[in-house]
C-alpha positions as semicolon CSV with decimal commas, in nm:
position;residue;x (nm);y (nm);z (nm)
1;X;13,817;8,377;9,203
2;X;13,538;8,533;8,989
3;X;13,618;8,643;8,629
4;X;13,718;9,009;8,581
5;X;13,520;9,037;8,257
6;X;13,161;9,059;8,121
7;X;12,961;8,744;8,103
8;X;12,774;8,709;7,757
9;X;12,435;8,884;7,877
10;X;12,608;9,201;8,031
11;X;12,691;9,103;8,365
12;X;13,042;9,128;8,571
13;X;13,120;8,876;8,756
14;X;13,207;9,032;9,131
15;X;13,255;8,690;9,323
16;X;13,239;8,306;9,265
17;X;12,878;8,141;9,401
18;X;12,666;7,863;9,308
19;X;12,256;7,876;9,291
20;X;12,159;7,612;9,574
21;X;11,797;7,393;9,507
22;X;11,587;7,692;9,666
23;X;11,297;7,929;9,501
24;X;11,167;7,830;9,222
25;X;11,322;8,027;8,843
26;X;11,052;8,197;8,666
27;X;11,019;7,921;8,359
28;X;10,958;7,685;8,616
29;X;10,654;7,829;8,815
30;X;10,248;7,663;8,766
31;X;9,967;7,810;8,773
32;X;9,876;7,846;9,153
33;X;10,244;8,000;9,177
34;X;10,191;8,285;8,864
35;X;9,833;8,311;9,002
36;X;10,018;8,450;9,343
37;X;10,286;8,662;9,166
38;X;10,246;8,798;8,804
39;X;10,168;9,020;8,507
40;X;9,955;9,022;8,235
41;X;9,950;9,256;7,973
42;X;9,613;9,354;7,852
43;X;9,509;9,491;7,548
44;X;9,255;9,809;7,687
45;X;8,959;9,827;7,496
46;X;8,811;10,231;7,439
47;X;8,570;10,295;7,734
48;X;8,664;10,138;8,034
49;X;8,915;10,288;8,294
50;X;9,239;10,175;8,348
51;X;9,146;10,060;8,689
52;X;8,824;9,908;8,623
53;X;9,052;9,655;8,348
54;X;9,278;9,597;8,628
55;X;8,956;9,522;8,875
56;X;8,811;9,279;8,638
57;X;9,139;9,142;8,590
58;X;9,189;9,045;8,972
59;X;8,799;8,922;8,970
60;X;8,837;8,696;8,660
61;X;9,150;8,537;8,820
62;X;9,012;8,527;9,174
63;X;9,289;8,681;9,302
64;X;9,302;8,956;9,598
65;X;9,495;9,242;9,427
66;X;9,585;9,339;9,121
67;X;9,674;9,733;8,942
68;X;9,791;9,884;8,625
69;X;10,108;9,988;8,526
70;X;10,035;10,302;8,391
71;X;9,674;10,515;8,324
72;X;9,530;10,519;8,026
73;X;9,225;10,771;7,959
74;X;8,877;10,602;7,925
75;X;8,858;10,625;7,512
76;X;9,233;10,534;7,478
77;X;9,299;10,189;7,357
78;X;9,646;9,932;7,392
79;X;9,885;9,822;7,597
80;X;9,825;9,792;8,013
81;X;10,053;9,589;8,216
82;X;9,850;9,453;8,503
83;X;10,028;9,303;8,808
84;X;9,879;9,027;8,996
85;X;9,897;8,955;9,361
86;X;10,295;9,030;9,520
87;X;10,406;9,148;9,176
88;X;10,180;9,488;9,242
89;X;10,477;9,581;9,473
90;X;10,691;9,640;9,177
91;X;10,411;9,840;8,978
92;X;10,659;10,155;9,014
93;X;10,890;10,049;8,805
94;X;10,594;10,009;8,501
95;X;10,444;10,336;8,567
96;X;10,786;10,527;8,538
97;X;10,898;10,319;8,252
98;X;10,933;10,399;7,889
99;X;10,580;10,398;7,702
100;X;10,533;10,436;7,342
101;X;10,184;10,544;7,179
102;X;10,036;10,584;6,809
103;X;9,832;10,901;6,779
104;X;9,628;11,062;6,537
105;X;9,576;11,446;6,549
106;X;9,344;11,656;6,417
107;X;9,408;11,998;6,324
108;X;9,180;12,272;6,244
109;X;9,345;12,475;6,020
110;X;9,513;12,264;5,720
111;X;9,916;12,237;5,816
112;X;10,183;12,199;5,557
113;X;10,385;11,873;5,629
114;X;10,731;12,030;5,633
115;X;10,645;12,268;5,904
116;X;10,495;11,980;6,102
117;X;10,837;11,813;6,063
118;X;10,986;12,110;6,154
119;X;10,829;12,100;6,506
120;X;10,831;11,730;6,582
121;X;11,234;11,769;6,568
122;X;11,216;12,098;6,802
123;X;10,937;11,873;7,062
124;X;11,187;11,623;7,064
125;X;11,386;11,625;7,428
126;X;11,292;11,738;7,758
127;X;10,951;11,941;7,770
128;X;10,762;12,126;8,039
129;X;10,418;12,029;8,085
130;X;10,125;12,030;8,313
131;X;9,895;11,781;8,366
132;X;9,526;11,825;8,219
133;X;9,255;11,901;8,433
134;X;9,074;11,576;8,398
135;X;9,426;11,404;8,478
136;X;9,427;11,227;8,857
137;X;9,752;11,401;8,982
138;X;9,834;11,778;9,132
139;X;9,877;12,005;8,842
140;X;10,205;12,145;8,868
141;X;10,508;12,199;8,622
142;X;10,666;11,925;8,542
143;X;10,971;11,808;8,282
144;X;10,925;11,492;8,099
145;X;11,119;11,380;7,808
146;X;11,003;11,277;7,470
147;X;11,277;11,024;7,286
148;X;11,135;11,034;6,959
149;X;10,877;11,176;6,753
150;X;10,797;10,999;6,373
151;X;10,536;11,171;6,106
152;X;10,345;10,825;5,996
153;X;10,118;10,965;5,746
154;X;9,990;11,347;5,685
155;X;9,686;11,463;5,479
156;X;9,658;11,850;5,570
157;X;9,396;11,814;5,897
158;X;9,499;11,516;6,001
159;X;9,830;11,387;6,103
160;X;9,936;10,994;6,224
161;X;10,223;11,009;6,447
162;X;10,445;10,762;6,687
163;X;10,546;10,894;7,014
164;X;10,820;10,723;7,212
165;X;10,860;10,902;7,556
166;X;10,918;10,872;7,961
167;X;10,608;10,733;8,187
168;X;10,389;11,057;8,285
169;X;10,403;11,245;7,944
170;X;10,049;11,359;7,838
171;X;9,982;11,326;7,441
172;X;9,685;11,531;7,477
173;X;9,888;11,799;7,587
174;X;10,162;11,764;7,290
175;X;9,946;11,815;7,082
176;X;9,730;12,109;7,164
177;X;10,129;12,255;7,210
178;X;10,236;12,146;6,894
179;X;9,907;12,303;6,734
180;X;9,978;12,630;6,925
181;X;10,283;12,673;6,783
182;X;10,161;12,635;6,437
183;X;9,868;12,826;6,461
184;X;9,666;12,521;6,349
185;X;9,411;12,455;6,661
186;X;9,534;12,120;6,672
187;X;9,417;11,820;6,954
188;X;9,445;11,429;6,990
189;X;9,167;11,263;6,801
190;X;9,288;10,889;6,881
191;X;9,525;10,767;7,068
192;X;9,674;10,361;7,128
193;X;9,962;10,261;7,365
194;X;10,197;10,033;7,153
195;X;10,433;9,961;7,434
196;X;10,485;10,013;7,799
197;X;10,812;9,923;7,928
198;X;10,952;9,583;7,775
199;X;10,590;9,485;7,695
200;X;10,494;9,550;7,338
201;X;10,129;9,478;7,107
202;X;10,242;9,170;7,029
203;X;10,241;9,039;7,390
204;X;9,874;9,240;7,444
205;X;9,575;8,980;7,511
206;X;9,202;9,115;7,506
207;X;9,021;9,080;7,831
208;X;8,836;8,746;7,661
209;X;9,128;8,534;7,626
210;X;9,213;8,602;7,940
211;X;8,884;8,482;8,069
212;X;8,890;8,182;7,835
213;X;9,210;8,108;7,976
214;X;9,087;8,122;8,317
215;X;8,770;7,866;8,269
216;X;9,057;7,618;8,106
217;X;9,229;7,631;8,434
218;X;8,942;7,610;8,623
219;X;8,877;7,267;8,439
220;X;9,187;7,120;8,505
221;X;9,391;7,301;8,161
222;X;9,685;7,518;8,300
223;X;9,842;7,583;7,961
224;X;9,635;7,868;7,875
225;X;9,640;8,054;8,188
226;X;10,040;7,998;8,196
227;X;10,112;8,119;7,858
228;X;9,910;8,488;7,964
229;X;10,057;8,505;8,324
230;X;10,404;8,621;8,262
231;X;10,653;8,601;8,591
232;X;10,684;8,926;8,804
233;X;11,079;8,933;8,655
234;X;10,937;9,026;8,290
235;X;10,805;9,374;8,461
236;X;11,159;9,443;8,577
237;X;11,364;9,371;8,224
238;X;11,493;9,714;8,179
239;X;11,639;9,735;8,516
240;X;11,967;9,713;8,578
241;X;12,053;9,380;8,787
242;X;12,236;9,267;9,126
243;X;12,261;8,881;9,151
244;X;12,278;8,799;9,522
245;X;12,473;8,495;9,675
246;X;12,174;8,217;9,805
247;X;12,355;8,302;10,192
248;X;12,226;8,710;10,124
249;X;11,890;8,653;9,968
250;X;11,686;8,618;10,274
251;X;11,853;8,967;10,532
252;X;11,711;9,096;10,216
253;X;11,405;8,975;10,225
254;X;11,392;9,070;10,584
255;X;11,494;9,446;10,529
256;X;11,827;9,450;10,523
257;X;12,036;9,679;10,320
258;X;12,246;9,497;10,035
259;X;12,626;9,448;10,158
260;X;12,912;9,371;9,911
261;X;13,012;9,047;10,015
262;X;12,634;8,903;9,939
263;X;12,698;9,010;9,550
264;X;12,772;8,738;9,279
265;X;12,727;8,946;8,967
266;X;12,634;9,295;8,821
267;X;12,512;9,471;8,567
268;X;12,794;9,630;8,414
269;X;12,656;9,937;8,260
270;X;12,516;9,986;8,695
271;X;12,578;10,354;8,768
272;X;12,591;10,496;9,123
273;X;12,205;10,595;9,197
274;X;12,006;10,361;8,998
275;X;11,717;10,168;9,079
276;X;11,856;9,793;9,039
277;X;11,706;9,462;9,078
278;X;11,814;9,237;9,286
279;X;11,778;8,883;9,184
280;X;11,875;8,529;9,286
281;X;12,160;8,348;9,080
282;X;11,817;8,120;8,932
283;X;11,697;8,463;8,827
284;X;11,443;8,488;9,082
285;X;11,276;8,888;9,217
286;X;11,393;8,957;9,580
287;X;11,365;9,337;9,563
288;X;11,400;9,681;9,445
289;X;11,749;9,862;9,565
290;X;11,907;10,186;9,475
291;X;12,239;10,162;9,357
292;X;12,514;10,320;9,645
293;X;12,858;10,232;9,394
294;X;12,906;10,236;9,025
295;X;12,979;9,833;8,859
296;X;13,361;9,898;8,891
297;X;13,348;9,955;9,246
298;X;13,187;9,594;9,320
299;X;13,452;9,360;9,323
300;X;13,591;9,341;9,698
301;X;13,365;9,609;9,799
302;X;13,255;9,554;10,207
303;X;12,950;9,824;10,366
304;X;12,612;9,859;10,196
305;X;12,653;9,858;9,793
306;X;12,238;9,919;9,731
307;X;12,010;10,046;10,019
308;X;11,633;9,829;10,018
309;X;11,362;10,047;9,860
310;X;11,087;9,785;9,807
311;X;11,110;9,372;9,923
312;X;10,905;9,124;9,630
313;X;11,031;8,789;9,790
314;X;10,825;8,602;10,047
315;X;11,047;8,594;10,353
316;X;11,173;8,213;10,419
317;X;11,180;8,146;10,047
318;X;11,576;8,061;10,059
319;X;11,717;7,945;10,396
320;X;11,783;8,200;10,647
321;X;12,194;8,226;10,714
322;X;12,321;8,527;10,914
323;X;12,250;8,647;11,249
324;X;12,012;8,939;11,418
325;X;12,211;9,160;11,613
326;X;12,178;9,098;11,977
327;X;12,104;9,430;12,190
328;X;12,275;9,484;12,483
């Protein structure tokens, strides 16, 4: 009988099951495999657009698809997650995930420091925007949430800030609000991404080594390329998880809804309603599922416990065991 307790790295144990010898874990995958399913995280130079990087990106690796995991604006600079072949199924996750930035802003009439801390605490929480006019989505009101707001440096016209806030919030906008409240004319002079999601500057590679990496490989040195590609599961770390028995993994992969006798494991914190990944017991991407029972409500449960929003796996990857329904 499985454990009624957490394991060591958050997840309940719901019923007994062993991995089989199928799949292949992400720390074990070459090049051709990451070539077919990963993400790279590039560090965006100022002028390009988000989805020329990502273009270049699929032509350097001679690959047939690849996209970003979030736009940034032509003169904005850092961190873009860039998805590579089967892992651009998953790019929803990156573009609604947490992003972080470092922003200076200009202000045209001097502002007092105090007052400007006075208004980063009161911006701090849900806000109503719009998008800006240059921005490439319908302009309507929307809500997006900033988590935190921290004055870097201040020197009376110009201001150095760190933003920490949901996918889809527009700096630009923050600030000419912030500066409209203050009476200051204020507006976003520079602006870098410093994380998107679990991916931070330290894991950013210029567009360069990336290509360097890719002439290695193409002269018979894998190490390069393998150390950029990073498997498809690194773009779903925040999520909570579902580990599937090996006997559910591929009804899943061909559309079926996820039923509580095909669940090892769960994330324990796993409300009702969540977006959850479902994974192999080797830690292998199968798909993207919304949540249909809190973690408590696992263990024993029969009927659909997550409902199939978006397949990753190749079908046939794990040995097919249950039965189509014959129609009478």
């Amino acid at each position: 009988m499985a454990r009624d307790r957490k394991r060591d790295d958050g997840m309940l144990p719901v019923a007994d099951a062993n991995a089989g010898p199928f799949g292949s874990p992400p720390g074990e995958r070459d090049a051709a495999q990451l070539l077919e399913s990963s993400v790279v995280v590039i560090d965006k130079p100022a002028g390009p657009t988000s989805h020329q990087v990502a273009a270049w990106t699929r032509d350097m690796l001679g690959v047939g698809q690849a996209g970003h995991g979030g736009t940034l604006d032509p003169q904005v600079t850092g961190v873009l997650p860039v998805a590579v072949g089967r892992a651009t199924r998953a790019l929803r996750v990156m573009q609604e995930s947490r992003k972080e930035y470092i922003c200076v802003m200009a202000h045209a009439q001097s502002v007092a420091e105090d007052a400007l801390r006075e208004q980063f605490t009161k911006f701090t929480g849900p806000l109503f925007q719009v998008p800006p006019k240059q921005a490439a989505v319908k302009r309507q009101l929307r809500v997006r949430r900033v988590y935190e707001l921290e004055l870097l440096e201040h020197a009376g016209h110009e201001s150095l800030f760190r933003v920490a806030c949901e996918g889809g919030t527009y700096i630009r906008n923050l600030c000419h609000d912030i500066g409209r409240i203050l009476g200051s004319g204020s507006s976003m002079a520079q602006l870098r991404r410093s994380a998107s999601g679990p991916f931070g500057e330290g894991d950013a590679v210029p567009l360069v080594a990336l290509r360097d990496a890719f002439a290695a490989h193409s002269d018979g040195d894998d190490a390069p390329l393998c150390g950029l590609l990073r498997p498809l599961e690194e773009l779903l770390g925040e999520l909570p998880r579902m580990e599937l028995k090996d006997s559910a993994v591929d009804a899943v992969c061909h559309g079926a809804d996820l039923g509580g006798p095909g669940v090892a494991a769960v994330s324990s914190s796993l409300k009702r309603g969540q977006l959850v990944a479902l994974l192999t017991l080797r830690g292998e991407a199968v798909a993207l599922a919304r949540a249909t029972r809190h973690a408590d409500e696992m263990t024993g449960a029969e009927g659909t416990v997550a409902r199939l929003e978006r397949v990753l796996m190749e079908r046939s990857t794990y040995p097919r065991q249950w039965k189509s329904r014959t129609r009478k």
